[in-house]
N, C-alpha and C positions, 0 to 999 in steps of 0.2 A: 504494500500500500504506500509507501514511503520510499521506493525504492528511486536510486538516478539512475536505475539504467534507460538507454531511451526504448521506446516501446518494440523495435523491431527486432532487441536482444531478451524481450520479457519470454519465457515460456509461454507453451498453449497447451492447451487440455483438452482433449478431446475423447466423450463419452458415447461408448458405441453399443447400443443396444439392439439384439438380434433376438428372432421368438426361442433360435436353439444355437446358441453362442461354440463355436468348433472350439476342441481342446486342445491340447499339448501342441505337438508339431503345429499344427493346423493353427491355430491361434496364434502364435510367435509369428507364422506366416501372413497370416491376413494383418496383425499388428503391425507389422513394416511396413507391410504394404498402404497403409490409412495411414501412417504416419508421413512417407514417402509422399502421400498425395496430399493430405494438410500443410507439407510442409512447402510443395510446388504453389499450389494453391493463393498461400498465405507471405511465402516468400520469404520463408525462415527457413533456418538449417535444421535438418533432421531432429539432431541432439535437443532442439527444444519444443520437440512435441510430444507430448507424455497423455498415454492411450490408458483410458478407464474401462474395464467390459462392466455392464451393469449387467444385474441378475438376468436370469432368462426370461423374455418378453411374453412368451406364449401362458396364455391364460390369465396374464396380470397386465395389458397394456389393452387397450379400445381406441380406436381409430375411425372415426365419426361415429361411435358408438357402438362399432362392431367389435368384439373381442377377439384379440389373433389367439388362435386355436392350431 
């Protein structure tokens, strides 16, 4: 909140919620890969995009009021 760095050296965060979130190997891999593209994206270097999985979407998320299933 306080900090001087200028804004295009701040980290990003990026929270990726899927109905069935892939594990181990598969996850490291799609992680690089969404960081990779936040980072083209947004015009930062890799090293400052830090990748969240939230819980699994299916059966807890509604999407114009439909529940993903």
């Amino acid at each position: 909140n306080s900090s001087r760095l200028p804004s295009e050296e701040l980290p990003v965060f990026v929270t990726v919620t899927l109905a069935n979130p892939p594990e181990g190997n598969a996850r490291a891999t799609q992680a690089a890969q969404v960081a990779e593209a936040a980072a083209v994206v947004l015009k930062r270097d890799m090293n400052q995009v830090h990748i969240e999985y939230a819980p699994p979407g299916k059966g807890r998320i509604a999407f114009g009021g439909v529940l993903v299933q």
